[in-house]
C-alpha positions as CSV (number, residue, x, y, z in Angstrom):
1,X,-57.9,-21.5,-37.4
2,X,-59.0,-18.9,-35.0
3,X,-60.1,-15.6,-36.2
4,X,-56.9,-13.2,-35.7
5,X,-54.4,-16.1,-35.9
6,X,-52.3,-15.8,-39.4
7,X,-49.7,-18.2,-39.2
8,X,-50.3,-21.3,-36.9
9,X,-47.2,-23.6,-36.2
10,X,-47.7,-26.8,-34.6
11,X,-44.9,-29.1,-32.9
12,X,-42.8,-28.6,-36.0
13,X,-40.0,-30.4,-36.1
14,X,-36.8,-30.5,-38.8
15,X,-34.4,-33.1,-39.1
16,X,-31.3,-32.8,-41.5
17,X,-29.4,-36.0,-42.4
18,X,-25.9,-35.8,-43.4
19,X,-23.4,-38.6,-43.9
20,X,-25.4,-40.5,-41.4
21,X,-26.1,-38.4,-38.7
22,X,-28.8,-36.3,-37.5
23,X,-28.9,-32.7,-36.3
24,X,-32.3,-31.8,-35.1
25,X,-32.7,-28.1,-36.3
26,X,-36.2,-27.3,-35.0
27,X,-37.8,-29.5,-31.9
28,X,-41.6,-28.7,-31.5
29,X,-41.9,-25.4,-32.3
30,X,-45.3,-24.0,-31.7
31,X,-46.7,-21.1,-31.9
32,X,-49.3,-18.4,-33.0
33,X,-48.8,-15.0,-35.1
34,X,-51.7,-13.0,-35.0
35,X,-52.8,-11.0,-38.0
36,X,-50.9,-7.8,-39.1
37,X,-48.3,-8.6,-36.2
38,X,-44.2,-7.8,-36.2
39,X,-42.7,-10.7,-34.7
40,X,-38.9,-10.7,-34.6
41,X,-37.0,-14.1,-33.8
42,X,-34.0,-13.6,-31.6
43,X,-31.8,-16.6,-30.8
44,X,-28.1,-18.2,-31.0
45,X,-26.5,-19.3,-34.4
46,X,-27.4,-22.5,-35.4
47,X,-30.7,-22.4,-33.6
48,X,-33.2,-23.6,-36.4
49,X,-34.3,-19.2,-37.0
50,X,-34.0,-19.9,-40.9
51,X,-35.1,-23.0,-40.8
52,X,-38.3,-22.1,-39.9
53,X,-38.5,-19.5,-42.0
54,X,-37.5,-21.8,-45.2
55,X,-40.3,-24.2,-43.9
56,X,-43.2,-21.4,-43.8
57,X,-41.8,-20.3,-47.2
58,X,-42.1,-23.6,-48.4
59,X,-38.6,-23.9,-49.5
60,X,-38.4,-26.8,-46.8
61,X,-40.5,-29.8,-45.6
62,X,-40.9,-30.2,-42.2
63,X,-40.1,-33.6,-40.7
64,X,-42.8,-33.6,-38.4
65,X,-45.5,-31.2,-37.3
66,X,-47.6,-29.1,-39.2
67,X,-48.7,-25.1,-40.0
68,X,-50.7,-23.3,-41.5
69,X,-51.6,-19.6,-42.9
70,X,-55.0,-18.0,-43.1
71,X,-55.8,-16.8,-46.9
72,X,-57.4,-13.7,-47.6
73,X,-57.7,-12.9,-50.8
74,X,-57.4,-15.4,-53.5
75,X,-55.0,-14.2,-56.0
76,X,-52.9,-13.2,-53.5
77,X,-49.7,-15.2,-52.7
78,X,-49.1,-16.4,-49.4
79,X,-45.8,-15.5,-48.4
80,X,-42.7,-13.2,-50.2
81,X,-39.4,-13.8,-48.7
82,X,-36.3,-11.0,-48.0
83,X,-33.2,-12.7,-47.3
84,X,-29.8,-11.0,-46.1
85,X,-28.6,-10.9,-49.7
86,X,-28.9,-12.5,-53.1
87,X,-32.3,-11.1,-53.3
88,X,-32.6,-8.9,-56.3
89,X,-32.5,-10.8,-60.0
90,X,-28.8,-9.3,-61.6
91,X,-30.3,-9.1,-65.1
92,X,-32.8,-7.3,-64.4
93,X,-34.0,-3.4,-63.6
94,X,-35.2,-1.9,-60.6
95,X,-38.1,-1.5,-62.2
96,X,-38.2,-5.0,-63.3
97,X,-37.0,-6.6,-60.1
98,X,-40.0,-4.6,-57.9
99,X,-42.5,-5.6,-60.8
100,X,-41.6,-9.1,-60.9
101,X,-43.8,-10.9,-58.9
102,X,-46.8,-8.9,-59.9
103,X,-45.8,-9.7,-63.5
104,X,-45.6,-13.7,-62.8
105,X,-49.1,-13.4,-61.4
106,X,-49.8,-11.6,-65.0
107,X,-51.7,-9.2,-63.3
108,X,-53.4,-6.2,-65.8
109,X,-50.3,-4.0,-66.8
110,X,-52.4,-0.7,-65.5
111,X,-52.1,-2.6,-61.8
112,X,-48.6,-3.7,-62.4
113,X,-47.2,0.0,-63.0
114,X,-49.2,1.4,-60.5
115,X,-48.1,-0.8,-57.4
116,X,-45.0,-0.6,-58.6
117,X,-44.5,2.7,-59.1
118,X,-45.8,3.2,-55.4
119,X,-43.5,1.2,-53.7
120,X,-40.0,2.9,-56.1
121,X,-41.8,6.1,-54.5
122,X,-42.0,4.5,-51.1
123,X,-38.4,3.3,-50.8
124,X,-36.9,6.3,-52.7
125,X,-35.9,4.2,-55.9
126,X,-37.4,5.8,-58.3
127,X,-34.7,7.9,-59.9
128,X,-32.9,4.1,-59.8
129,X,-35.6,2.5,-62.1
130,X,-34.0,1.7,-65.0
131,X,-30.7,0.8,-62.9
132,X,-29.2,-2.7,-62.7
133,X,-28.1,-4.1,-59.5
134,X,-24.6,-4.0,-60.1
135,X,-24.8,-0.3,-60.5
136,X,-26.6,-0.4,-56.9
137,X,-25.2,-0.3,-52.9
138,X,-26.1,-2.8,-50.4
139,X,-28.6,-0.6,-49.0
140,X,-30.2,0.4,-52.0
141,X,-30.6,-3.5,-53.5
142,X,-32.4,-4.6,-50.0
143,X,-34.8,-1.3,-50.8
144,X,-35.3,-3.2,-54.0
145,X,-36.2,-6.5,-52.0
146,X,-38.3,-4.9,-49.7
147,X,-40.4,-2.9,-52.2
148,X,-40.4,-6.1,-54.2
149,X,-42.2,-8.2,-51.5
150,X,-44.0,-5.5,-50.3
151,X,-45.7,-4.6,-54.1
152,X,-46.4,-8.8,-54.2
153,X,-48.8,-8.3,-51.9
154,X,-48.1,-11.3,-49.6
155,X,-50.3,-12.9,-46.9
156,X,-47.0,-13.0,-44.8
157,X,-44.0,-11.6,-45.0
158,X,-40.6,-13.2,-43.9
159,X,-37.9,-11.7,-43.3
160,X,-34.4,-13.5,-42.4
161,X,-31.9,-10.8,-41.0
162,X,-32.3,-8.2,-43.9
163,X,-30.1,-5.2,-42.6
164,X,-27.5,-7.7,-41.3
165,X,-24.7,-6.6,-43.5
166,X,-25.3,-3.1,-44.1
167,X,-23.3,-0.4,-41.9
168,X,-25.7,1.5,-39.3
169,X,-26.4,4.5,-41.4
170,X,-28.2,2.4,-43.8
171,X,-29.3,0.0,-41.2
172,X,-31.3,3.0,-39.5
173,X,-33.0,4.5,-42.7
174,X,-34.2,1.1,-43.6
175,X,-35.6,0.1,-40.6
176,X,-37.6,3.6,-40.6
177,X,-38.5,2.9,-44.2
178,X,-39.8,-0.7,-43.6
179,X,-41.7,0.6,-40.2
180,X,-43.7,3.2,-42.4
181,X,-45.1,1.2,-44.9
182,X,-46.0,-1.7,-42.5
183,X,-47.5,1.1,-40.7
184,X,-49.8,1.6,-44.1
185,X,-49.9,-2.1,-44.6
186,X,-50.0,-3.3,-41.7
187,X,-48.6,-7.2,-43.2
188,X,-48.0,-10.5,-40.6
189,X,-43.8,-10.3,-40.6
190,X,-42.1,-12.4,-39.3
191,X,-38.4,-11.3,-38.9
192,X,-34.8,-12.6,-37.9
193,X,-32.1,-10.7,-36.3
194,X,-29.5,-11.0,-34.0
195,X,-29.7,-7.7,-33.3
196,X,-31.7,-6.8,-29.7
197,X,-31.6,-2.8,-30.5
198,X,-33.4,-3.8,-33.7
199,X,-35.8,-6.4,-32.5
200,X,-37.0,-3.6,-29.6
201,X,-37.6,-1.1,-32.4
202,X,-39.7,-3.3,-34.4
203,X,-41.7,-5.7,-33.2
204,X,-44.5,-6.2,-31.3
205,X,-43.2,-9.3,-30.0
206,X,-39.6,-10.9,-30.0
207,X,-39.6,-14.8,-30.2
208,X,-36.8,-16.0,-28.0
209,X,-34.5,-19.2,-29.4
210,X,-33.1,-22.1,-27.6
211,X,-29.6,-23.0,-29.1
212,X,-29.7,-26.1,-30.9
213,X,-32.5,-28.1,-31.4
214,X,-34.2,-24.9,-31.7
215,X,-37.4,-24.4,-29.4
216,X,-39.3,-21.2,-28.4
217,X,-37.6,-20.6,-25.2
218,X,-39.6,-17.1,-24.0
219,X,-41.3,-14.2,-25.7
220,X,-41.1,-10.6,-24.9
221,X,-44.2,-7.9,-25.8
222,X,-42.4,-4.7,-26.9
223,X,-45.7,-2.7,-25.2
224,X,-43.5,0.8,-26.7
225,X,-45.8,3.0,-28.3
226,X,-45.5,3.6,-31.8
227,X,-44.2,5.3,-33.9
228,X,-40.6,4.4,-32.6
229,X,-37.7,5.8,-32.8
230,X,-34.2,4.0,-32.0
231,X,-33.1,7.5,-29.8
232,X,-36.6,6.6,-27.8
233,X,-35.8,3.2,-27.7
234,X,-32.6,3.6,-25.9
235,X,-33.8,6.3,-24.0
236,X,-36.4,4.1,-22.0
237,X,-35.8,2.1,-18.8
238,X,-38.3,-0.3,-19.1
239,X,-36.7,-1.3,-22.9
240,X,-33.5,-1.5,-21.4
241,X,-34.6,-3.8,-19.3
242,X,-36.1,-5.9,-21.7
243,X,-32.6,-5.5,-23.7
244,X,-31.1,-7.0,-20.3
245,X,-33.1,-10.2,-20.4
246,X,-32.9,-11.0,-24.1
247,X,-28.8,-10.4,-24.0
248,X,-29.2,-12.9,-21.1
249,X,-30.7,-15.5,-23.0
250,X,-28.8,-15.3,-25.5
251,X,-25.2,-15.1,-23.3
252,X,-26.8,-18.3,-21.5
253,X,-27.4,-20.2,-24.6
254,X,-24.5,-19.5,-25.8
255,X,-22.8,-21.5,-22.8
256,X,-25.0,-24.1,-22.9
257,X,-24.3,-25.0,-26.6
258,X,-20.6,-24.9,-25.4
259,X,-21.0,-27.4,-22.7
């Protein structure tokens, strides 16, 4: 694997089988994430964006193709996952929920506390410690999956359309929240959203979808200095052009699925 190359995907392929058919999810996907990049994925429903995502979290086989992520350190774990919801264990605390990877990994108790504590501090949860999720919002139980997978200390982090179902207001403070302590961190993410205003804040580069089977259509370089802003953002020409051409792929994908 080359030196700055984390995630290396080659002609991937996913096949489902259902009541004797077969839908072709993914068809050939390849690509390279260097290290400590923000990638967004931007494509149609349906197009195989997940399905990748499951794959590289292990959570699916491939049917054909291969990848691969470069290890650092050894007793870290490869990959943490945040998914749009059911991410944050009911019966447990804040506290709990952030520790809980760090604690499966029986890590010393000293290191437990402290990277936990850092990340309730980080993502303003730390007057919700001892809190169950049911006594939580939306937005406050993906701050508790995000400082989870953050404290984990992953090789990778995927993320599959986290801030989807919260209203903007959240939506905004989150995405500044999860751009600071990448900033710090500086993690390989790989994220999903359908949303083009998001993608532009975020990433260094935004992955363009085929509809389904799923194939890396284009790809974008966001060359926006950071730190961003999302009044900055919409504020620059040469973004809304780049906003232009990715609602165009996706309007055009759209029709072809149709046809």
């Amino acid at each position: 694997m080359g030196e700055d190359v984390k995630i290396r995907i080659r002609n991937l392929t996913k096949v489902f089988y259902k009541k004797g058919e077969s839908i072709t999810a993914l068809d050939g996907v390849s690509l390279d994430i260097l290290d400590g990049e923000f990638v967004c994925i931007v494509g149609p429903s349906g197009c195989g964006k997940t399905t990748l995502l499951r794959i590289l979290a292990e959570l699916e086989h491939p049917s054909a193709g291969e990848f691969s992520i470069k290890a650092g350190k050894e007793d870290r774990p490869l990959q943490s996952m945040v998914f749009q919801e059911r991410g944050v264990i009911p019966w447990l605390t804040v506290r709990d929920n952030v520790a809980f990877g760090l604690q499966m990994r029986k890590l010393p108790k000293k290191v437990v506390k402290e990277r936990t504590d850092y990340y309730l501090n980080k993502t303003g949860l730390m007057a919700f410690a001892d809190r169950y999720p049911k006594e939580l919002s939306g937005g406050m139980k993906q701050r508790v999956s995000i400082a989870r997978a953050f404290a984990n200390d992953p090789e990778i982090l995927l993320m599959d359309e986290p801030f989807a179902a919260l209203d903007e207001q959240n939506k905004f403070i989150l995405q500044e929240e999860l751009l600071q302590i990448w900033t710090e961190t500086k993690k390989t993410v790989l994220f999903i959203t359908h949303s083009i205003d998001e993608a532009l804040l975020l990433s260094d580069r935004i992955l363009l979808m085929s509809a389904q089977p799923g194939r890396i259509a284009d790809e974008i370089r966001v060359g926006t200095p950071r730190p961003r802003t999302m009044e900055a953002i919409r504020a620059d020409p040469d973004v809304a052009e780049q906003f232009v051409r990715v609602l165009k792929h996706l309007q055009e994908e759209v029709q072809r699925s149709r046809q």
